[in-house]
C-alpha positions as CSV (number, residue, x, y, z in Angstrom):
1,X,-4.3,3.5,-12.4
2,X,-3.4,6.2,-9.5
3,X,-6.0,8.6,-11.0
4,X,-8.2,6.1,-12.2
5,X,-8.6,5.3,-8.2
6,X,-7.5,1.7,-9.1
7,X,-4.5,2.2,-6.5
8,X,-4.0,2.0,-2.3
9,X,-4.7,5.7,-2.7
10,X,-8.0,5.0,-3.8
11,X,-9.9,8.4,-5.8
12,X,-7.4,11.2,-6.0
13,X,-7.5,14.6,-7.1
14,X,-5.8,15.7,-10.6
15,X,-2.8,17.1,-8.2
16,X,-1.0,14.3,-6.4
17,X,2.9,15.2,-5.0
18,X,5.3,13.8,-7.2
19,X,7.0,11.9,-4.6
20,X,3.5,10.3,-3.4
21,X,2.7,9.2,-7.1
22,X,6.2,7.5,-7.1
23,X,6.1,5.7,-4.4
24,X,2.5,4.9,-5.2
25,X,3.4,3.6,-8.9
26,X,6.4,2.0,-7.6
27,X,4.6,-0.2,-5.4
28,X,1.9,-1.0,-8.1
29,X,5.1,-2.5,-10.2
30,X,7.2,-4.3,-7.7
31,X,3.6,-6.0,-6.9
32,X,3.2,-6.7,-10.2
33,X,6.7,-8.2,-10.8
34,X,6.4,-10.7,-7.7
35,X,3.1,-12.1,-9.4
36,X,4.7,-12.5,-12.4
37,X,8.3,-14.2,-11.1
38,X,5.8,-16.4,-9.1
39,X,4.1,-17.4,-12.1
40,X,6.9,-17.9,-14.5
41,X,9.6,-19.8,-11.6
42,X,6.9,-22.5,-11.2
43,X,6.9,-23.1,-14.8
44,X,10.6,-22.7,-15.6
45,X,11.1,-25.7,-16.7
46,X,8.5,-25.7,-19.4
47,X,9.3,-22.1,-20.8
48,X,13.4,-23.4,-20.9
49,X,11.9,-26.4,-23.0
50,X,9.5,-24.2,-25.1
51,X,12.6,-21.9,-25.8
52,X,14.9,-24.8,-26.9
53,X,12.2,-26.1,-29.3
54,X,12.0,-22.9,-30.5
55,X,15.7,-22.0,-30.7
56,X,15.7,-25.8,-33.1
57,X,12.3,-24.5,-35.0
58,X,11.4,-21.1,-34.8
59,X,8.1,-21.9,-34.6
60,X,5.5,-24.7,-32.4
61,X,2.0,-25.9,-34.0
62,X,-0.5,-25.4,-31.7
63,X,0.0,-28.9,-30.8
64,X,3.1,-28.8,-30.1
65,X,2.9,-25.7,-27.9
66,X,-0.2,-28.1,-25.6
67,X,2.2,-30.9,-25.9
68,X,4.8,-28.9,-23.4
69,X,2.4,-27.1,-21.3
70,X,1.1,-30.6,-20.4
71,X,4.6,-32.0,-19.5
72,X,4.8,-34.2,-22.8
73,X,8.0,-33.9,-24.8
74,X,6.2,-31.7,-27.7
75,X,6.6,-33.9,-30.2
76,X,3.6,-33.8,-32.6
77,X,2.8,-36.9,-34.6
């Protein structure tokens, strides 16, 4: 991403001091980290009932699987 100029750096050259590339790339995760724990910690609820079905199961139809993400219980009929 850093040399693809997909980063804060924007276009770089192929030489790019270590330390700037970590702290570039380090940025690039944490960012990417905080999208993801927002995403997940407003549906925690559903992935701990999505694990427990599959903990019973090991395995959801298709059905089953839209059944939770809706907020039913996931029990297909």
């Amino acid at each position: 991403m850093v040399f693809a100029g997909l980063s804060p750096l924007g276009i770089v050259g192929g030489h790019l001091p270590g330390d700037q590339l970590h702290e570039t790339v380090t940025e690039i995760i944490k960012a990417a980290e905080q999208t993801v724990e927002m995403r997940l910690g407003r549906r925690t609820a559903i992935i701990k009932r999505v694990a427990h079905r599959l903990l019973q199961a090991e395995s959801l139809s298709g059905e089953e699987l839209r059944a939770h993400l809706e907020g039913g219980s996931g029990e297909a009929s």
